[in-house]
C-alpha positions, 0 to 999 in steps of 0.5 A: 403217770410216772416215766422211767427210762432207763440205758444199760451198756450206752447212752441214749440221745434225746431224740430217742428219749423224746420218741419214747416218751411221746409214744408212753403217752399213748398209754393213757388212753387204754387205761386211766389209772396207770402208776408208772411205767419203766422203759429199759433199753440196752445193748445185747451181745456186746461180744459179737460185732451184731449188737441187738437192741432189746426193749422192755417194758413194765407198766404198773396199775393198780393190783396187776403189773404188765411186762413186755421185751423184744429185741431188734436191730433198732430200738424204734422197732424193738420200743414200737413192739414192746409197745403194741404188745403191752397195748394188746394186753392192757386191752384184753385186762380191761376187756376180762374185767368189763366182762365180770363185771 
């Protein structure tokens, strides 16, 4: 599995890459042939003294692709969110192809 991780508007520390990373291992166990997965962080309207934390993910298996975003007031939340939702999807994929089958 390959990972990308991506920042637009800021750069990331390591201990954030290192959590993102950690938590995209998880992923492996609700599908065994994953391809690549993309992370995108960035920093949402820079123009107000707010600025949001959007999260997106992309995971890529083969014949489907799966795409999450959410923004927060932290990239933990908005990454732990984007994460959960892409898990429920994955689940209910496999669980419609199983049913198929």
């Amino acid at each position: 599995m390959n990972v990308d991780i991506q920042t637009h508007r800021f750069d990331a520390d390591s201990k954030l890459i290192a959590f993102i990373e950690k938590k995209v291992e998880k992923l492996n166990q609700f599908h065994d042939r994953i391809i690549r997965v993309e992370v995108y962080l960035r920093l949402d309207n820079v123009v107000h003294k707010i600025k949001d934390k959007v999260a997106e993910i992309k995971v890529y298996i083969p014949r489907h692709n799966f795409f999450v975003k959410h923004s927060s007031k932290s990239f933990e939340e908005s990454f732990d969110v984007v994460l959960d939702s892409v898990i429920n999807q994955m689940k209910r994929k496999k669980e419609k192809a199983s049913a198929v089958s």
